[in-house]
VOPAKOL-84615 format. One record per atom (N, C-alpha, C, O): residue number from 0; atom name; x, y, z. Coordinates in nm, 3 decimals. Each point is the difference from the previous one (the first is absolute). Layout:
<recs>
<rec n="NUM" atom="CA" x="X" y="Y" z="Z"/>
...
</recs>
This chain:
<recs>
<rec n="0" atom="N" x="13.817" y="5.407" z="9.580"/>
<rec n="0" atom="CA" x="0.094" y="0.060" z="0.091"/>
<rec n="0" atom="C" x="-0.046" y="0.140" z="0.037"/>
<rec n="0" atom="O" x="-0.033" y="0.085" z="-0.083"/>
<rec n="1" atom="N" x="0.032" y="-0.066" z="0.233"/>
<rec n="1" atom="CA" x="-0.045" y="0.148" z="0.032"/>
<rec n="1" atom="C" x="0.161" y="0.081" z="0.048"/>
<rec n="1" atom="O" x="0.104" y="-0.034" z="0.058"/>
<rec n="2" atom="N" x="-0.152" y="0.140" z="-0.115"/>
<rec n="2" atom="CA" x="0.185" y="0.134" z="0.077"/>
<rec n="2" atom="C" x="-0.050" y="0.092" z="0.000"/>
<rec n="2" atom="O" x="-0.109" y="0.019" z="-0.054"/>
<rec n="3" atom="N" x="0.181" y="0.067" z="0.119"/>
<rec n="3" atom="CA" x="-0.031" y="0.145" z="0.065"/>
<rec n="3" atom="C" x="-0.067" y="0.071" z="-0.144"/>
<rec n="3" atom="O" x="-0.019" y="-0.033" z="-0.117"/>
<rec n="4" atom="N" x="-0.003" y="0.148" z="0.203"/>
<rec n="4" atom="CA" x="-0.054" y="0.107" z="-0.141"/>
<rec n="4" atom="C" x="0.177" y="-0.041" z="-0.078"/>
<rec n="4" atom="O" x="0.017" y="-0.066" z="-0.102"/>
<rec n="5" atom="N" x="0.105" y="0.135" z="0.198"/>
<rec n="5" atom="CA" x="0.071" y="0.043" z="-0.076"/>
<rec n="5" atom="C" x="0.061" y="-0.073" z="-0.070"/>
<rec n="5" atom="O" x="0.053" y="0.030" z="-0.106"/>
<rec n="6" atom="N" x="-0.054" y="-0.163" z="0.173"/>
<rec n="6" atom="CA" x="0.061" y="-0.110" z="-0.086"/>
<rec n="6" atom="C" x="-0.041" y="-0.016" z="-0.118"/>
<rec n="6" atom="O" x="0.073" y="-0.021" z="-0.097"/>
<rec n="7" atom="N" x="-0.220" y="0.031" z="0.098"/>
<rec n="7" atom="CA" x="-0.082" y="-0.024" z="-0.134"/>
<rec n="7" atom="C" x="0.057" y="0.097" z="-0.115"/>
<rec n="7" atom="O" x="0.033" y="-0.027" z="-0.115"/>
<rec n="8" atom="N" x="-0.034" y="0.171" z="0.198"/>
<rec n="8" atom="CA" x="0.061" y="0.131" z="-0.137"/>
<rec n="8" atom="C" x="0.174" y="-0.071" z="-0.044"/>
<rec n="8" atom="O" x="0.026" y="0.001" z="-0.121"/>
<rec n="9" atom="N" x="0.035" y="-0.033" z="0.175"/>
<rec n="9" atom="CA" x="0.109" y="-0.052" z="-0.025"/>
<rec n="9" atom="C" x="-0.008" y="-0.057" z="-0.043"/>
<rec n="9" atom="O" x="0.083" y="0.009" z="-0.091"/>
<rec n="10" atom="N" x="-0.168" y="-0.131" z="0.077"/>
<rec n="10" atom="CA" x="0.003" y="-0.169" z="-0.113"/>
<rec n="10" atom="C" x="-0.020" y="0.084" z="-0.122"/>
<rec n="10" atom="O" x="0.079" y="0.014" z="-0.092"/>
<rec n="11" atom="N" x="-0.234" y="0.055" z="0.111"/>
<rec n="11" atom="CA" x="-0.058" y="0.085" z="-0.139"/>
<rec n="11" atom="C" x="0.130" y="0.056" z="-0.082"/>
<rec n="11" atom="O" x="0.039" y="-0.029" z="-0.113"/>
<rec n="12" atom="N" x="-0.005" y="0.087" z="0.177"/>
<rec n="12" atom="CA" x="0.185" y="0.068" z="-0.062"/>
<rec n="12" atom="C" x="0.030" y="-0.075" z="-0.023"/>
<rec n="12" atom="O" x="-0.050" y="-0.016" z="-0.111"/>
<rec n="13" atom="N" x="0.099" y="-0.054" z="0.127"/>
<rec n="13" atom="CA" x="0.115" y="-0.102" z="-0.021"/>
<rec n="13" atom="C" x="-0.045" y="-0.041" z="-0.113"/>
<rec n="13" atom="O" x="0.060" y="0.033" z="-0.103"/>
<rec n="14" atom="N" x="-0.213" y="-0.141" z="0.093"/>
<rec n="14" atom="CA" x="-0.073" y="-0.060" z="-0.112"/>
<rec n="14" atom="C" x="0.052" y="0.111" z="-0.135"/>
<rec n="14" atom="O" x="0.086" y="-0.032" z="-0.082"/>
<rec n="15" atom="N" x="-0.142" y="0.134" z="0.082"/>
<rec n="15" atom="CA" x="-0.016" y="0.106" z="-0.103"/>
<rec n="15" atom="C" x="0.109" y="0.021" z="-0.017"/>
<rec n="15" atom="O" x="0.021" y="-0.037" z="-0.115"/>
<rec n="16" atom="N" x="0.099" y="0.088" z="0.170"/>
<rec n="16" atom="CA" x="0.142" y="-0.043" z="-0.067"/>
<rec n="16" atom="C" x="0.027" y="-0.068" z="-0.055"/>
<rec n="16" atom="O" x="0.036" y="0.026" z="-0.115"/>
<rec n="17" atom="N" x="-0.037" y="-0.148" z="0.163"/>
<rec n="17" atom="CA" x="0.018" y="-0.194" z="-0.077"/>
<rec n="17" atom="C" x="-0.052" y="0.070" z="-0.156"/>
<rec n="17" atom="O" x="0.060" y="0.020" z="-0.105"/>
<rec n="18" atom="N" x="-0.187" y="0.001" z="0.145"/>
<rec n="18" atom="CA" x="-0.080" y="-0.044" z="-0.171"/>
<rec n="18" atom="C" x="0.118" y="0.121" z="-0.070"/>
<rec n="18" atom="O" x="0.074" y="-0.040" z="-0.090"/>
<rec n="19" atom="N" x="-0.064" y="0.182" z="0.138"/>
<rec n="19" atom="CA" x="0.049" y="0.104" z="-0.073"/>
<rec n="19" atom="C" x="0.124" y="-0.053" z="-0.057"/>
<rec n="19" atom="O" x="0.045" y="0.021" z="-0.112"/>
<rec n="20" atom="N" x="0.000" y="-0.092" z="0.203"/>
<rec n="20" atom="CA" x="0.174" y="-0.036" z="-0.062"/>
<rec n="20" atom="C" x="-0.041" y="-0.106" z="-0.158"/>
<rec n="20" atom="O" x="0.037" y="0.002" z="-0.118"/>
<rec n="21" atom="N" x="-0.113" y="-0.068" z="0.186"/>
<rec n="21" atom="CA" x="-0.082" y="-0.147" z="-0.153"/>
<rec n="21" atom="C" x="-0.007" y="0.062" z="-0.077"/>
<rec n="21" atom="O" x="0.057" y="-0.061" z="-0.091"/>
<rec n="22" atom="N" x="-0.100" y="0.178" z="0.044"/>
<rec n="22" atom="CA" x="-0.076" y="0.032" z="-0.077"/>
<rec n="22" atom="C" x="0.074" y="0.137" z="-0.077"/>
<rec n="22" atom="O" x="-0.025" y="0.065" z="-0.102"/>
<rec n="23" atom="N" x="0.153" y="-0.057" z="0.230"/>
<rec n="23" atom="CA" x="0.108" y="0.111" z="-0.081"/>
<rec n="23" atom="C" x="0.098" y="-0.134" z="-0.074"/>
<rec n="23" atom="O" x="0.105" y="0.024" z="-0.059"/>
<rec n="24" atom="N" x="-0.147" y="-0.125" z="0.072"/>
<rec n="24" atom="CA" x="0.124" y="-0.122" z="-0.078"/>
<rec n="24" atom="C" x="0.110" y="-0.031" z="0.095"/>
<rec n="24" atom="O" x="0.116" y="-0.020" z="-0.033"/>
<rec n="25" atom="N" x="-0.160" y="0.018" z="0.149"/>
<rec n="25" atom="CA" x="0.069" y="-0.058" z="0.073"/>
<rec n="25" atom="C" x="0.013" y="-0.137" z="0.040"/>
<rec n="25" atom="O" x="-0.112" y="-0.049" z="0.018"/>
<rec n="26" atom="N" x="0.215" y="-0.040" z="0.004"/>
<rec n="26" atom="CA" x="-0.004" y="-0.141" z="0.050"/>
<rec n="26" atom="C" x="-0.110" y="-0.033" z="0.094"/>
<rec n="26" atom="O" x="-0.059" y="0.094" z="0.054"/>
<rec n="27" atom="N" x="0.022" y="-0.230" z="-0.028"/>
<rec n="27" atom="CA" x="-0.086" y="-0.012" z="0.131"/>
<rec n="27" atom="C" x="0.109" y="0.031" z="0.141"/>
<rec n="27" atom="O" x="-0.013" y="0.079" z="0.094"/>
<rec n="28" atom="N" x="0.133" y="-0.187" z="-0.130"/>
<rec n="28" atom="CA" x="0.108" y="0.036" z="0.102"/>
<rec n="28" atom="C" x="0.020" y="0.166" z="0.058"/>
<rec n="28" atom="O" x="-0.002" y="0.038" z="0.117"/>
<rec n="29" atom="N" x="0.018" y="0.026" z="-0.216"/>
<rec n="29" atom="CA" x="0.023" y="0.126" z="0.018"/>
<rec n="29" atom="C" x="-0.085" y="0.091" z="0.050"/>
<rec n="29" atom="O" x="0.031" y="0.093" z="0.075"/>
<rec n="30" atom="N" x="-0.170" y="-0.127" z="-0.128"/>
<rec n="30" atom="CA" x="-0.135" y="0.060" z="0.055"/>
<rec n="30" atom="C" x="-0.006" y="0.038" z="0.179"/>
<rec n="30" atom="O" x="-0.017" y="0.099" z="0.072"/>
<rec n="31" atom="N" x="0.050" y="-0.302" z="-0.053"/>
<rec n="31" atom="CA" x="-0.017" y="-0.008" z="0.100"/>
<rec n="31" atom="C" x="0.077" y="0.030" z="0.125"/>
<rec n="31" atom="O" x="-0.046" y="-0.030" z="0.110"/>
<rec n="32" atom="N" x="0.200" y="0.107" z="-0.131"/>
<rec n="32" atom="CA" x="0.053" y="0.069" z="0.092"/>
<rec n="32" atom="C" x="-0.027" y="0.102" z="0.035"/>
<rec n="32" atom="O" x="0.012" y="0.085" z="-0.088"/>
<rec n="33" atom="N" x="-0.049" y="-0.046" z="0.196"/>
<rec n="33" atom="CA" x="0.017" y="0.153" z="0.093"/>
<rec n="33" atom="C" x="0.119" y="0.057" z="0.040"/>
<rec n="33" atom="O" x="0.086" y="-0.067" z="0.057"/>
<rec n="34" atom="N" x="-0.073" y="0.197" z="-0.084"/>
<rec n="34" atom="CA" x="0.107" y="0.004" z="0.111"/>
<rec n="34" atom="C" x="-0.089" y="0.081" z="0.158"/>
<rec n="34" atom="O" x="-0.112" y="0.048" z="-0.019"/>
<rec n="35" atom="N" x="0.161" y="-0.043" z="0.133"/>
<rec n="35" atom="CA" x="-0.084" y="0.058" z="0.083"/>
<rec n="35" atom="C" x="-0.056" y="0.128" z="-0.015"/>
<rec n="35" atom="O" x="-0.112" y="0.026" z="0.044"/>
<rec n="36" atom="N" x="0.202" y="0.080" z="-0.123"/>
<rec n="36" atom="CA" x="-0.058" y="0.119" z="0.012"/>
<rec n="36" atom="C" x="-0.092" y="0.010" z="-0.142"/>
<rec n="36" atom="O" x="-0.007" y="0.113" z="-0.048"/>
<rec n="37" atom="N" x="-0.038" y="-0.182" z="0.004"/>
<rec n="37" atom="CA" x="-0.129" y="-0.047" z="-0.108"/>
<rec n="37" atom="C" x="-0.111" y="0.130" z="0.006"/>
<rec n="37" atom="O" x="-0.036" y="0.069" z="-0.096"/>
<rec n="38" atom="N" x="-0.011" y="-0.054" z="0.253"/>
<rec n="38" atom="CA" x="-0.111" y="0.093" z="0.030"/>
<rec n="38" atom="C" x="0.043" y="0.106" z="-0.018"/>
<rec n="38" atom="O" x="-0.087" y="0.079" z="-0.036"/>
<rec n="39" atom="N" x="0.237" y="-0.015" z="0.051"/>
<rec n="39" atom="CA" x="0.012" y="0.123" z="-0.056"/>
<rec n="39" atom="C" x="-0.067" y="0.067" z="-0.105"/>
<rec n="39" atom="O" x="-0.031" y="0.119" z="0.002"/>
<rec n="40" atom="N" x="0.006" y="-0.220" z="-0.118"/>
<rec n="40" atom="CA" x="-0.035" y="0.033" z="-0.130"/>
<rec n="40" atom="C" x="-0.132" y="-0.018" z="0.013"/>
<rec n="40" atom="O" x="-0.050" y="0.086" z="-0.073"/>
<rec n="41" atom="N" x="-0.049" y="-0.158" z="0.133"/>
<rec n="41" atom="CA" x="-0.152" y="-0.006" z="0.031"/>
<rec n="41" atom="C" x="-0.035" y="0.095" z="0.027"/>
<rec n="41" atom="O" x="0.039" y="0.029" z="0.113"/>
<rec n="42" atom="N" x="-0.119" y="0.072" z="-0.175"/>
<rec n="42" atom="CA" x="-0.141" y="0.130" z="0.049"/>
<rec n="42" atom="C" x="0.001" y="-0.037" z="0.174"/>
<rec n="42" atom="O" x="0.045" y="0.060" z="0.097"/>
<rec n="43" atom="N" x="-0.137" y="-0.224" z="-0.120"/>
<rec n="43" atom="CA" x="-0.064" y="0.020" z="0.121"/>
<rec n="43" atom="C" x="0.086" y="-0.049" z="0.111"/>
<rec n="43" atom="O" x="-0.036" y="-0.003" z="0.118"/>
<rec n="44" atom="N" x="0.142" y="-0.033" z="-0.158"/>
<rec n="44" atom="CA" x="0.089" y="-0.030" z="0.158"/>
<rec n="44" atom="C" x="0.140" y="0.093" z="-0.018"/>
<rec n="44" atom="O" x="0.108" y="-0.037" z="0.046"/>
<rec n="45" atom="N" x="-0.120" y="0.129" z="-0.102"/>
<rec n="45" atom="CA" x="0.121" y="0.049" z="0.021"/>
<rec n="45" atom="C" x="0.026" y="0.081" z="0.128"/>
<rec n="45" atom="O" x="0.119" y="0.026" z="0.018"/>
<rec n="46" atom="N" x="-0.201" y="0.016" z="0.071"/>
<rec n="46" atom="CA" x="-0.030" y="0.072" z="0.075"/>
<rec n="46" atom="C" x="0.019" y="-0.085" z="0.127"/>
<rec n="46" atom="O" x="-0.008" y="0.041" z="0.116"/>
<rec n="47" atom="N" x="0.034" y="-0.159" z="-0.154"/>
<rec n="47" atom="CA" x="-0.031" y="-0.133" z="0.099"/>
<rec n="47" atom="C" x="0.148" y="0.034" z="0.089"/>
<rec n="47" atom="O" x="0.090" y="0.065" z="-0.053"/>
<rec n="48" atom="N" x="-0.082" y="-0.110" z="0.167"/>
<rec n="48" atom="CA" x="0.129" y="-0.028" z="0.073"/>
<rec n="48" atom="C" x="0.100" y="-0.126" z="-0.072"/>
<rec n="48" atom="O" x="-0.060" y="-0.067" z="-0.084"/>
<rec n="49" atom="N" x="0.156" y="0.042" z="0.100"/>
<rec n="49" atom="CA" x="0.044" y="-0.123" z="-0.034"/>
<rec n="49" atom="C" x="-0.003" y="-0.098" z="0.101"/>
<rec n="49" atom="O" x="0.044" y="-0.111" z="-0.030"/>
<rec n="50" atom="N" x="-0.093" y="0.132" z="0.160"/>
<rec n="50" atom="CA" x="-0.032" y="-0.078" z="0.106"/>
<rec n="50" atom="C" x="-0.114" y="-0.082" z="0.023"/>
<rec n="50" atom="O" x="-0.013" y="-0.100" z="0.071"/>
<rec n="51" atom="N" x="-0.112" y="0.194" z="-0.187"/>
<rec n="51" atom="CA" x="-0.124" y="-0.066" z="0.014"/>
<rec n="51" atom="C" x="0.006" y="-0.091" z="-0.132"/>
<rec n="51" atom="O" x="-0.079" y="-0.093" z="-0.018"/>
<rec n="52" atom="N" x="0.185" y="0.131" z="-0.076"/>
<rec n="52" atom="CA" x="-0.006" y="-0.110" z="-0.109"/>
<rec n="52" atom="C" x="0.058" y="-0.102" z="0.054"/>
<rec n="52" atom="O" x="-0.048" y="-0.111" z="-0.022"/>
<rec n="53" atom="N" x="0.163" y="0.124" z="0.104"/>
<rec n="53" atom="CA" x="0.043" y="-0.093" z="0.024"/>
<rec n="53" atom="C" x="-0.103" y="-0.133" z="0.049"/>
<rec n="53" atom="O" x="0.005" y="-0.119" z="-0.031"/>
<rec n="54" atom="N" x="-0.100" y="0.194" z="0.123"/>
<rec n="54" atom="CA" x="-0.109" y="-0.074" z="0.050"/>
<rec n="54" atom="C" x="-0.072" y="-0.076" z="-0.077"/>
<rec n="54" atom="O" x="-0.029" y="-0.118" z="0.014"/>
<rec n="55" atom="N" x="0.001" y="0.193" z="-0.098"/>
<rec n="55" atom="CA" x="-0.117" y="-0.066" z="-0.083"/>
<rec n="55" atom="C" x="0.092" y="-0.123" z="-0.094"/>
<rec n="55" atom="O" x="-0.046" y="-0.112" z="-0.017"/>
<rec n="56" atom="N" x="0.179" y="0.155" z="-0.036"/>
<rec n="56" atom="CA" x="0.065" y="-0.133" z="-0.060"/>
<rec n="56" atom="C" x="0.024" y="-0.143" z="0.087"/>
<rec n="56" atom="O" x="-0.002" y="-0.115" z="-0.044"/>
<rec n="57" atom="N" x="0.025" y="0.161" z="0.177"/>
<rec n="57" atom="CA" x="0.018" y="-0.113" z="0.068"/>
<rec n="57" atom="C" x="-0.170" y="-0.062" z="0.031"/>
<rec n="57" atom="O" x="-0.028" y="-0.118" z="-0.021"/>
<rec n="58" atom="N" x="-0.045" y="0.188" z="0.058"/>
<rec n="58" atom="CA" x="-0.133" y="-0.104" z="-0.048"/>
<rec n="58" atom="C" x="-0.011" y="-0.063" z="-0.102"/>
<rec n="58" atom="O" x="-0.080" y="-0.093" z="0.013"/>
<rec n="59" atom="N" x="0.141" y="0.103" z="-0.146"/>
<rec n="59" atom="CA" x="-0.014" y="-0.024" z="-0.107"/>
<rec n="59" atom="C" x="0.032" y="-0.128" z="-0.017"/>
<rec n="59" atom="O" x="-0.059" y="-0.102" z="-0.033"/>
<rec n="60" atom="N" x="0.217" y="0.147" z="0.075"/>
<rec n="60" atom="CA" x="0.083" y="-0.098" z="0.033"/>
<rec n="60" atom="C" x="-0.038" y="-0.132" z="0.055"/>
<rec n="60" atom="O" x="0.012" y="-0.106" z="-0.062"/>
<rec n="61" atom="N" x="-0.059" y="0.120" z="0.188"/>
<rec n="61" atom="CA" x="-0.046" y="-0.101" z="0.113"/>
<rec n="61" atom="C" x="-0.105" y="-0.079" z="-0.061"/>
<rec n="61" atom="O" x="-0.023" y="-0.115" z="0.039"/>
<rec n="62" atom="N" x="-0.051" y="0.179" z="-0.146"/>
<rec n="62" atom="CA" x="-0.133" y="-0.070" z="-0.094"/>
<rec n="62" atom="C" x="0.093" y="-0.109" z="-0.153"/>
<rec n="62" atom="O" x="-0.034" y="-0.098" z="-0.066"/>
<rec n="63" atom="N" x="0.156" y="0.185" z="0.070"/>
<rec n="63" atom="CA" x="0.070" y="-0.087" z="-0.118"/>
<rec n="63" atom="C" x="-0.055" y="0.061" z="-0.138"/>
<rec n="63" atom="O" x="0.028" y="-0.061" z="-0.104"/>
<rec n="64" atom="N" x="-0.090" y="0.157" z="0.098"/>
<rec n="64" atom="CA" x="0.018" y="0.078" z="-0.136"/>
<rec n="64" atom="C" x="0.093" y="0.067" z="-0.061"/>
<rec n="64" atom="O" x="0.020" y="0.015" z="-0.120"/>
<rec n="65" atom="N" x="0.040" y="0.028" z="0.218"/>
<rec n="65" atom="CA" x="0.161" y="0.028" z="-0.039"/>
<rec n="65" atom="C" x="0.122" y="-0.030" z="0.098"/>
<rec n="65" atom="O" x="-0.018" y="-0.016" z="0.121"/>
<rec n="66" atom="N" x="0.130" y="0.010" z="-0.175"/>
<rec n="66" atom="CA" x="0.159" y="-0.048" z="0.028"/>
<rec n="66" atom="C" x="-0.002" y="0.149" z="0.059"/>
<rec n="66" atom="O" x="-0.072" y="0.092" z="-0.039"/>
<rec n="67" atom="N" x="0.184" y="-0.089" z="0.157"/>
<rec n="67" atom="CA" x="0.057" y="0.107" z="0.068"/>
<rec n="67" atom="C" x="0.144" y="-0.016" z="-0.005"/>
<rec n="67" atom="O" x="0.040" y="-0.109" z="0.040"/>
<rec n="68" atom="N" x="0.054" y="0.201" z="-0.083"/>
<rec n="68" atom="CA" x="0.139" y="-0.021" z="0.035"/>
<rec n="68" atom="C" x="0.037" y="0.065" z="0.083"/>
<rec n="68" atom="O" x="-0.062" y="0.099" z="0.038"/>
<rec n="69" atom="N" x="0.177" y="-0.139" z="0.013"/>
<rec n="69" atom="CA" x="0.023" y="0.124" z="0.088"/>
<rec n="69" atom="C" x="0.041" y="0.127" z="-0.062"/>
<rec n="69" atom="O" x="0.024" y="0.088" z="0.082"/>
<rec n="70" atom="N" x="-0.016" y="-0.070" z="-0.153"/>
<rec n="70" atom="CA" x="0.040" y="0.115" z="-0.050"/>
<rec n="70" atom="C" x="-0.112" y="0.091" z="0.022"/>
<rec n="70" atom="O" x="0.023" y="0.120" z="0.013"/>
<rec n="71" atom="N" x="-0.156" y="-0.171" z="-0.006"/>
<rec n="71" atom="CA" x="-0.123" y="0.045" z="-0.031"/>
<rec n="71" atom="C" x="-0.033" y="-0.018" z="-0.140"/>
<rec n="71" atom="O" x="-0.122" y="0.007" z="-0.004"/>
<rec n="72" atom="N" x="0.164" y="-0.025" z="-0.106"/>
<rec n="72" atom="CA" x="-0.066" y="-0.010" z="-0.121"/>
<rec n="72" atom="C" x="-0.087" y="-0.152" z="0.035"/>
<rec n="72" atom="O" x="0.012" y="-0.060" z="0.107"/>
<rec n="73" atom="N" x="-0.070" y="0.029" z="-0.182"/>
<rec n="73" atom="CA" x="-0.141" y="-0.130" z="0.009"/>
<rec n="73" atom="C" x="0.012" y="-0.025" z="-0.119"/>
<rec n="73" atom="O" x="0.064" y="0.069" z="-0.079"/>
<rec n="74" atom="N" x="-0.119" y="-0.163" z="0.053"/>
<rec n="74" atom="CA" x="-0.080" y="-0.055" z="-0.151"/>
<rec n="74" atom="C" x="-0.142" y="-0.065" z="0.015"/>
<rec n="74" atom="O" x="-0.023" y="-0.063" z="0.103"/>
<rec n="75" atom="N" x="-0.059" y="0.074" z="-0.185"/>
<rec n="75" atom="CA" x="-0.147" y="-0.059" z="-0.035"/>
<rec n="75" atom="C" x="0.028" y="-0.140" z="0.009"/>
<rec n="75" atom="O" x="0.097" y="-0.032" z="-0.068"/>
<rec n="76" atom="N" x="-0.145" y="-0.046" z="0.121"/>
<rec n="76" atom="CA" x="-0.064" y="-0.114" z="-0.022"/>
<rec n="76" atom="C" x="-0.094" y="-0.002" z="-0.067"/>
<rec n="76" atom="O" x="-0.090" y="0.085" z="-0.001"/>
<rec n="77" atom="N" x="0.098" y="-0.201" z="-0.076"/>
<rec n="77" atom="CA" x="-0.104" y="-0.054" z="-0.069"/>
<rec n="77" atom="C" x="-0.122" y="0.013" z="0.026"/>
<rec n="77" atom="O" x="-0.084" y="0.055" z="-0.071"/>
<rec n="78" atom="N" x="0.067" y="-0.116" z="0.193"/>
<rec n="78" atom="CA" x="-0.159" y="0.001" z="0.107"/>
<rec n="78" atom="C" x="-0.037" y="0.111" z="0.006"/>
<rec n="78" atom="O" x="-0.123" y="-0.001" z="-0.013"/>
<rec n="79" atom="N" x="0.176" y="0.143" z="0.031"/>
<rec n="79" atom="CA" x="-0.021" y="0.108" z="-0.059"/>
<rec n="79" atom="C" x="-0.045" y="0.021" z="-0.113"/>
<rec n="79" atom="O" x="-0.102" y="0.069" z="0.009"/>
<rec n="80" atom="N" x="0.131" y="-0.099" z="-0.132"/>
<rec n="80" atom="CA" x="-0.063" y="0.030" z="-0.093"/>
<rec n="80" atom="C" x="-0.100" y="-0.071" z="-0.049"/>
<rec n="80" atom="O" x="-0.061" y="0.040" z="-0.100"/>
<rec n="81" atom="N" x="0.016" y="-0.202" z="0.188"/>
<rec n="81" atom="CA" x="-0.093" y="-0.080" z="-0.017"/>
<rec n="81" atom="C" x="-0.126" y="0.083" z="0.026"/>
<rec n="81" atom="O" x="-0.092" y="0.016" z="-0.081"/>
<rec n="82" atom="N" x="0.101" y="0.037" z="0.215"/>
<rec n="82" atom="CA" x="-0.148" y="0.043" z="0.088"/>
<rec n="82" atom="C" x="0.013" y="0.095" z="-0.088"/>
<rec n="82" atom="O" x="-0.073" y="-0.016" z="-0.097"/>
<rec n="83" atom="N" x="0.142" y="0.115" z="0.096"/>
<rec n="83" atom="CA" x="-0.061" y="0.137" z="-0.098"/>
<rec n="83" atom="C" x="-0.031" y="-0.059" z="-0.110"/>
<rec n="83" atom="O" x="-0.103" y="0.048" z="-0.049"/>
<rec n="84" atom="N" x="0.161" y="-0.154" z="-0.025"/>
<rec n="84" atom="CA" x="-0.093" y="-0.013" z="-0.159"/>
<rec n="84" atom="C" x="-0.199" y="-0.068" z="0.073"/>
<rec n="84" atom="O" x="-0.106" y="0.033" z="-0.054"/>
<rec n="85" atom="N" x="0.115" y="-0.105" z="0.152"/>
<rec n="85" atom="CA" x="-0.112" y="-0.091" z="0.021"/>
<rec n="85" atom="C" x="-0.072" y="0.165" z="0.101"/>
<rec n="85" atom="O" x="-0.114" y="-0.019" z="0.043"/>
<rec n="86" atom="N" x="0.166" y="0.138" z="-0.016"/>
<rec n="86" atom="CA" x="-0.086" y="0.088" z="0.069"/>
<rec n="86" atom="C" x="-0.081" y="0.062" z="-0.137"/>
<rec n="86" atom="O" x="-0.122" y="0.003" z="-0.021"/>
<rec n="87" atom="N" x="0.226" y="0.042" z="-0.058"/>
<rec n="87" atom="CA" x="-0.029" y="0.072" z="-0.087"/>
<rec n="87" atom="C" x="-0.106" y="-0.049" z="-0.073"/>
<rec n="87" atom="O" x="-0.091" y="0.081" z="-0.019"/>
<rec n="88" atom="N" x="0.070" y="-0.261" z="-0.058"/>
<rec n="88" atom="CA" x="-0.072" y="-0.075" z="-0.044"/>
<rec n="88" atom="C" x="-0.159" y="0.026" z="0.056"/>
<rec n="88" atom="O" x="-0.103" y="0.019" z="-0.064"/>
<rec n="89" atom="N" x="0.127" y="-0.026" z="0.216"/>
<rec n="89" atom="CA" x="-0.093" y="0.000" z="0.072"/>
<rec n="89" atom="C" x="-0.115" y="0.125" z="0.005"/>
<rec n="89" atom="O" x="-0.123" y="0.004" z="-0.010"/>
<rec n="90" atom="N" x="0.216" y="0.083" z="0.026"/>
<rec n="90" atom="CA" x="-0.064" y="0.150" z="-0.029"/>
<rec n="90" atom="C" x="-0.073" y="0.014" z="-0.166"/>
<rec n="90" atom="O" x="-0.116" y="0.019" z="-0.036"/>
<rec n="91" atom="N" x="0.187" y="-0.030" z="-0.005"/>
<rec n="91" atom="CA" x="-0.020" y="-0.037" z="-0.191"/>
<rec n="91" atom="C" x="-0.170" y="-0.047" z="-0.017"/>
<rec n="91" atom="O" x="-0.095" y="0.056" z="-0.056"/>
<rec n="92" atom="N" x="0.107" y="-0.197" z="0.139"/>
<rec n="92" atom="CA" x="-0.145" y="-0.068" z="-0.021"/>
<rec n="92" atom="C" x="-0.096" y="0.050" z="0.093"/>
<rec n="92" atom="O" x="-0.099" y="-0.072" z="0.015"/>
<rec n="93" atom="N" x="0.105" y="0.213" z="0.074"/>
<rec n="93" atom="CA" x="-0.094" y="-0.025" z="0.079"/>
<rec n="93" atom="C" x="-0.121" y="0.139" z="-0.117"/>
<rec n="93" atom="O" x="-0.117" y="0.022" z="0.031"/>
</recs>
């Protein structure tokens, strides 16, 4: 799957949250909710508009890596955390 630069910094976030929540003992369920203003707390997107996140979630969206509510909060899909384990793998062996 190809996405914008910014989409890409957004998945990256997102990914690295997921694991942070795992690994603070969090549920998978639980891991895997966002709420929209998520990037507030990101270094690298806090600076972001909430218009261009919005953007980049609804690409996300449209790919099916993550659920959109209306509320704006999302959740991870699975398929999300498939490709990042099989990117990461990938990088690993090269």
């Amino acid at each position: 799957m190809q996405f914008t630069k910014d989409t890409s910094k957004v998945l990256t976030a997102i990914y690295k949250t997921y694991l942070e929540r795992r690994k603070n003992g969090e549920s998978k369920a639980s891991a895997k909710h966002f709420e929209l203003e998520f990037y507030k707390r990101v270094s690298c997107l806090s600076s972001w508009s909430e218009d261009d996140i919005l953007d980049s979630l609804s690409e996300l969206n449209r790919t099916k890596l993550i659920k959109e509510y209306i509320s704006g909060d999302f959740e991870v899909q699975d398929l999300l955390i498939i490709i990042w384990k099989t990117v990461l793998k990938m990088d690993y062996q090269k």
